[in-house]
C-alpha positions in Angstrom: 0.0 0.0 0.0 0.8 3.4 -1.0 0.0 6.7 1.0 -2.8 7.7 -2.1 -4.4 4.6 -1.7 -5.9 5.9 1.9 -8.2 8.1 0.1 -9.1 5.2 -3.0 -9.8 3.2 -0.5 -12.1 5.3 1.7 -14.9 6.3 -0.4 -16.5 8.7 2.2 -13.5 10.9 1.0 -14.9 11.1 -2.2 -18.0 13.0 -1.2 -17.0 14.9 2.1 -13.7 16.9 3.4 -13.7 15.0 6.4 -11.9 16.4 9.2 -13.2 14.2 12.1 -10.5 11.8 12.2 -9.8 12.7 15.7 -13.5 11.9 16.5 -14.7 9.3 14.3 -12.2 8.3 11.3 -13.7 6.9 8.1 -12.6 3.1 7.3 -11.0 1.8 4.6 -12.3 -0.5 2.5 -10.3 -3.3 3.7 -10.6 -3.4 7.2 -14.3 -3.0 6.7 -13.8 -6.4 4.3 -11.7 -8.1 6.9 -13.6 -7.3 9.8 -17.2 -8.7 8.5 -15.5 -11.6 7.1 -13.9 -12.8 10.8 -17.6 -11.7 12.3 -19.0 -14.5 9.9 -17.0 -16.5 10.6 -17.4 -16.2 14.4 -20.9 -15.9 14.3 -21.8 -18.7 12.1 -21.3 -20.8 15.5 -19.2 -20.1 17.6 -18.9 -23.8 19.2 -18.1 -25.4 16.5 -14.6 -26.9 16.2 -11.7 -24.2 15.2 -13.8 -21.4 15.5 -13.2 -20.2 19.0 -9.8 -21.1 18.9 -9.0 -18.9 15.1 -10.7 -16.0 16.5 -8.3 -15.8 19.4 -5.8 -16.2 17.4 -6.4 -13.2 15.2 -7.0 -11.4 18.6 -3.5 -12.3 20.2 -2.0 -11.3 17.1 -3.7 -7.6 17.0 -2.7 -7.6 20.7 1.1 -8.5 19.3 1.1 -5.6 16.4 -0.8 -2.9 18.9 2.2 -3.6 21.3 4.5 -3.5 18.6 3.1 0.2 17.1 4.0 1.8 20.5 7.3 -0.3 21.6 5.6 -2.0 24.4 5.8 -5.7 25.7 2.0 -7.3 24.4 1.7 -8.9 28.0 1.2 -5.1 29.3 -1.8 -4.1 26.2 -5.6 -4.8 27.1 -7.8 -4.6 24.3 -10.7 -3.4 24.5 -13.6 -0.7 23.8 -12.6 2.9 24.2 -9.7 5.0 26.0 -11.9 5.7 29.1 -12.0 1.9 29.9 -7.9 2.5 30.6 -8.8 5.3 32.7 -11.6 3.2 34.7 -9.1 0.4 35.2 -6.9 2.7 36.9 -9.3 5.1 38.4 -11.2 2.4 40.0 -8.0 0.2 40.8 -6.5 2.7 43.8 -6.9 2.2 47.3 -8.4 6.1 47.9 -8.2 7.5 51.0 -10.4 11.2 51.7 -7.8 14.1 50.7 -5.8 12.2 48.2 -5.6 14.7 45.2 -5.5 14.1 41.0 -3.9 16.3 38.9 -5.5 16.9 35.5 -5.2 19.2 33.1 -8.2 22.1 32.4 -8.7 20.8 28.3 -9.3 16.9 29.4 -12.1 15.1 27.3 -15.0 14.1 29.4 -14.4 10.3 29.3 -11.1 11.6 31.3 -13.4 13.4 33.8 -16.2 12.2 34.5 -14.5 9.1 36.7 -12.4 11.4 38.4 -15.8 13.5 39.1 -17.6 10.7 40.6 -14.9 9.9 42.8 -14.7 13.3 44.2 -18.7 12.2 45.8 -17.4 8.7 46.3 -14.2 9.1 48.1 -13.7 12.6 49.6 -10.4 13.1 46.9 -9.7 16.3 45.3 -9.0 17.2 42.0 -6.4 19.9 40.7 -6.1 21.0 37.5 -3.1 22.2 35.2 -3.7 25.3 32.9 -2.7 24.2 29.3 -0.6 27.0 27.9 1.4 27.3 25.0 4.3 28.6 27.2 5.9 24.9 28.3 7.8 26.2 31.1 5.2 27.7 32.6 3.1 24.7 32.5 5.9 22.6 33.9 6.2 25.5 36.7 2.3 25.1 37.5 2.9 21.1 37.6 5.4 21.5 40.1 3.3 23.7 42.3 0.0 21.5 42.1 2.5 17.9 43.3 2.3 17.3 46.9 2.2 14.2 49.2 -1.3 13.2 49.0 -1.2 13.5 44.9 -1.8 9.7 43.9 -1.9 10.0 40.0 -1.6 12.7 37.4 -3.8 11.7 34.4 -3.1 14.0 31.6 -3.8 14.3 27.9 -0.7 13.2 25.2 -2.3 15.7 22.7 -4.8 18.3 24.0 -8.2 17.5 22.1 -9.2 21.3 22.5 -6.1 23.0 20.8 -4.1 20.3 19.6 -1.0 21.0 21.4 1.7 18.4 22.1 1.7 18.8 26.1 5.8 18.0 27.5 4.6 14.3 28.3 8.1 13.3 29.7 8.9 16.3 31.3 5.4 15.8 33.0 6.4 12.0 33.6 9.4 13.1 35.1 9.2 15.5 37.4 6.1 13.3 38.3 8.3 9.9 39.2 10.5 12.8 41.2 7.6 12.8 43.7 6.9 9.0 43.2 4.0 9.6 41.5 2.2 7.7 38.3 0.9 8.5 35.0 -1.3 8.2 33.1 -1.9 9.5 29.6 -5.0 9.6 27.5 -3.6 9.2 24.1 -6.8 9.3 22.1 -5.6 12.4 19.9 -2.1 11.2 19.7 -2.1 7.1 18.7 -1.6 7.1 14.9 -1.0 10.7 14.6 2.4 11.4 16.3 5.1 9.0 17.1 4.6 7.3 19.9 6.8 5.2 22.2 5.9 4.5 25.6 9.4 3.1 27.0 10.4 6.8 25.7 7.8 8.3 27.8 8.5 6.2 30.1 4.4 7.2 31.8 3.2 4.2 33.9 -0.1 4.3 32.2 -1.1 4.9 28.3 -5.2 4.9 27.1 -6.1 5.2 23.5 -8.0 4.5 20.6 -8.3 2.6 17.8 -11.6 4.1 15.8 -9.7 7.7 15.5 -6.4 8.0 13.6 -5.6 4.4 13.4 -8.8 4.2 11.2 -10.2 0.6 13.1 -13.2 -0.5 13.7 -15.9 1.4 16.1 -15.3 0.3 19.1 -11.6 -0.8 19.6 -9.6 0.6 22.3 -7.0 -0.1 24.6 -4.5 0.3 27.5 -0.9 -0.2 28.2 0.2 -0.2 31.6 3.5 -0.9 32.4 4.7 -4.0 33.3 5.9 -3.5 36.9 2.8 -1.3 37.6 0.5 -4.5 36.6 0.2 -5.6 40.6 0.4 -1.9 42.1 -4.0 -1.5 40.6 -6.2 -3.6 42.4 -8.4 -5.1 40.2 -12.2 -3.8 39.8 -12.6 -5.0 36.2 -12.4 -8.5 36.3 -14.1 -11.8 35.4 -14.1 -15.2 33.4 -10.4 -15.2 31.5 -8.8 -13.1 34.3 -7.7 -15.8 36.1 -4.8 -17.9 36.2 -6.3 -20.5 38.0 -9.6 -20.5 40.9 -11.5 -23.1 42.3 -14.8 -23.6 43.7 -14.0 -22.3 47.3 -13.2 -18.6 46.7 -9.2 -19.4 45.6 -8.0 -17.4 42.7 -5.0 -16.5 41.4 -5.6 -13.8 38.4 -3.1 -13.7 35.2 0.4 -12.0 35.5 -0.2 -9.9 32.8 -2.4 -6.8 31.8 -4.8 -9.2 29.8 -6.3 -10.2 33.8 -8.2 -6.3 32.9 -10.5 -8.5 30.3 -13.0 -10.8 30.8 -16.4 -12.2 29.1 -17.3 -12.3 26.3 -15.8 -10.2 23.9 -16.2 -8.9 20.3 -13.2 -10.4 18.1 -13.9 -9.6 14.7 -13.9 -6.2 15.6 -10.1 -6.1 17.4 -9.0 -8.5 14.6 -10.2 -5.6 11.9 -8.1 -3.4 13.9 -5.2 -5.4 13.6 -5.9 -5.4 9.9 -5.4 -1.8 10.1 -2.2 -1.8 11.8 -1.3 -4.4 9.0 -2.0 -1.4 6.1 0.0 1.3 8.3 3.0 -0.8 9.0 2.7 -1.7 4.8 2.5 2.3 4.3 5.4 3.5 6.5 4.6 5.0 10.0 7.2 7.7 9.0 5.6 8.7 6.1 2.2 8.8 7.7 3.6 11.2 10.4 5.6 12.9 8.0 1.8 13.4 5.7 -0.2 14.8 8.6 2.6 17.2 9.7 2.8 18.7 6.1 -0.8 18.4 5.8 -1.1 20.2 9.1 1.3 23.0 8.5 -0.7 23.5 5.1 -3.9 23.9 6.8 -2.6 26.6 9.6 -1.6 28.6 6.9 -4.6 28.4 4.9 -6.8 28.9 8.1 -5.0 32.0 8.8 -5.9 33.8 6.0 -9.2 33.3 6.7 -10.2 37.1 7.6 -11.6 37.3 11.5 -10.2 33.5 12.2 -8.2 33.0 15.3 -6.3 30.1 15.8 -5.9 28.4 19.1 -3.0 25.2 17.9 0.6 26.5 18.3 2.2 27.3 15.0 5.2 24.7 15.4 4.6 21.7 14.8 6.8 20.1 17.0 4.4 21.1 20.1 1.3 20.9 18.0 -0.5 17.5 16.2 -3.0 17.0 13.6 -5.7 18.8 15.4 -6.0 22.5 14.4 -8.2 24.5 16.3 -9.7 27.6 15.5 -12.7 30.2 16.3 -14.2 32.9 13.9 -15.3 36.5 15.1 -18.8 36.8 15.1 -20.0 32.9 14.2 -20.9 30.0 16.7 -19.4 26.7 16.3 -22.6 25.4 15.6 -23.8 28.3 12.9 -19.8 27.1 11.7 -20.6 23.4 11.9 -23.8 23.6 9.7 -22.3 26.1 7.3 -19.3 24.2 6.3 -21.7 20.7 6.5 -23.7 22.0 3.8 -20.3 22.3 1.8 -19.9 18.9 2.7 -17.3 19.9 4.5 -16.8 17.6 7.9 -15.4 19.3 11.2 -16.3 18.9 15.0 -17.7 21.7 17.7 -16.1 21.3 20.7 -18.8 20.9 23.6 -19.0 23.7 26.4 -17.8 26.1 24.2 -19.9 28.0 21.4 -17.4 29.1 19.2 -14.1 27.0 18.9 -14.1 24.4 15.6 -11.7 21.5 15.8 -10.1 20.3 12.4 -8.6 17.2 12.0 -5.7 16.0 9.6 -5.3 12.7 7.9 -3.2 11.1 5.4 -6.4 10.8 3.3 -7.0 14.8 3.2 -5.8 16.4 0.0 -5.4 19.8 -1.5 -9.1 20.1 -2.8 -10.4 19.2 0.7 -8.3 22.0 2.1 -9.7 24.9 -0.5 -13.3 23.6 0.4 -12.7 23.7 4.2 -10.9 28.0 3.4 -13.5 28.7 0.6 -16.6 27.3 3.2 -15.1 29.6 6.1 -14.4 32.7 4.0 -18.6 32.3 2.7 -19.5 32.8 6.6 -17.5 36.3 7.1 
């Protein structure tokens, strides 16, 4: 696979500018193919002989190439869902006692604050929050000032959903570890759109997606936790496949590694399409995907801001920015902007408590056409 067959292969690209990848991404044609073949095949009946035992094949492998796409070990991935289930596991897996504190930061996506919310009723903790600025060291001055003693986790975005800026994650992780504090970092902007390598991180914690800029199926998520942080969460989350061994009496020993996080009954052909995914990236070239959304990206800042009365609110370099560009426009709401641009079938995402900012989002599959549709559709509205 080539970079230009993204687009051949996703025919929503032929009839919208989509830039929602960083919400919902349009599939291509083949993991749409290979992911309704294996649900067939599963669901034909899944008793009979070989079936049950092919489709966790297909599943250990995705687990293999998901580890392998972020330089992680695959007994520390879970598969499954979304990014907030990582969150949960580790939200819910802490021993909380009234007055512990969590640092977050003030742009977090709801699914990264809504647990921490309802455990300000449930256990008395507090939560502090770190103002995202473009101005790194004095964000990393805040951080410092909002650690203490009773801070049990800092769960932080990799890529801020609301601006798109690249926060310091390692600088964060380490001035963290200084305190002997965790992290954890909700990577749903940032898996499949910038580099990622969580032994370079080196955060204790990593949640993202699969359904945004990896393009799999709806539905596929997962987690990494480090390996030597697998026994320090007491499992909530837990069930039938957890277990190394129980018996009938209340014995139980649970799994060593992160896959004792899944249980039940789960829906393969869906992680197995993601894993078909991975398969056309890794074909492709991750560097030349990154390398495509940073141009990309860069192209679109520019073109944005010479959109009269448009204010832009990604940092210009890219280097501390992604491929979300953010922007608001003097005088318009984000939904009058939404609805505009929709009706030049133009694709792009309000962000909620807000009424003005507009969140675009780069992909490989976004071409030169789509941008002069997105600037021509924004320069109709002023």
């Amino acid at each position: 696979m080539q970079l230009s067959d993204v687009r051949r292969l996703t025919p929503i690209t032929q009839e919208f500018a989509y830039f929602q990848s960083s919400g919902f991404s349009p599939k291509m044609e083949p993991v749409i193919e290979e992911t309704n073949r294996w649900a067939r095949f599963q669901n034909a009946g899944g008793a009979a002989p070989g079936i049950n035992e092919k489709m966790l094949e297909g599943f250990e492998a995705t687990r293999e190439k998901v580890a392998r796409s972020m330089n992680a070990d695959s007994d520390e991935i879970v598969l499954g869902e979304n990014t907030t289930i990582g969150i949960n596991i580790v939200a819910n897996g802490i021993d909380w006692r009234a007055g512990d504190n969590v640092i977050l930061s003030d742009k977090e996506h709801p699914g990264n604050r809504i647990t921490w919310y309802s455990h300000v009723r449930r256990y008395g903790i507090e939560l502090r929050f770190l103002e995202v600025v473009h101005d790194e060291e004095l964000m990393l001055d805040q951080f410092e000032r909002l650690l203490d003693e009773r801070t049990r986790i800092v769960s932080v975005s990799h890529v801020c959903r609301r601006t798109g800026q690249r926060l310091p994650a390692r600088a964060l992780v380490d001035s963290a570890h200084d305190r002997g504090v965790p992290v954890l970092l909700d990577g749903a902007q940032a898996y499949g759109a910038v580099p990622l390598d969580v032994r370079a991180l080196d955060c204790d914690f990593y949640a993202f997606s699969g359904h945004k800029y990896i393009m799999a199926p709806q539905g596929t998520g997962g987690f990494y936790v480090r390996q030597d942080r697998i026994p320090w969460i007491q499992p909530s989350w837990i069930g039938s496949h957890s277990q190394k061994d129980f018996d009938l009496e209340g014995g139980l020993t649970l799994l060593d590694e992160a896959k004792r996080f899944e249980f039940g009954t789960r829906n393969l052909a869906d992680q197995v399409g993601w894993g078909k995914a991975l398969d056309c990236w890794e074909e492709i070239g991750w560097e030349n995907v990154f390398a495509y959304i940073e141009s990309y990206t860069d192209r679109a800042k520019e073109a944005l801001l010479a959109v009269p009365g448009l204010n832009l609110h990604t940092p210009l370099p890219y280097e501390r920015s992604s491929g979300i560009v953010t922007f608001s426009l003097e005088g318009k709401t984000s939904a009058e902007i939404q609805e505009h641009l929709k009706g030049e079938k133009v694709l792009v995402a309000p962000l909620e408590l807000d009424g003005s900012m507009i969140r675009v989002s780069t992909h490989v599959f976004n071409n030169g056409e789509d941008l002069e549709r997105l600037a021509a559709g924004l320069r109709g509205l002023t």
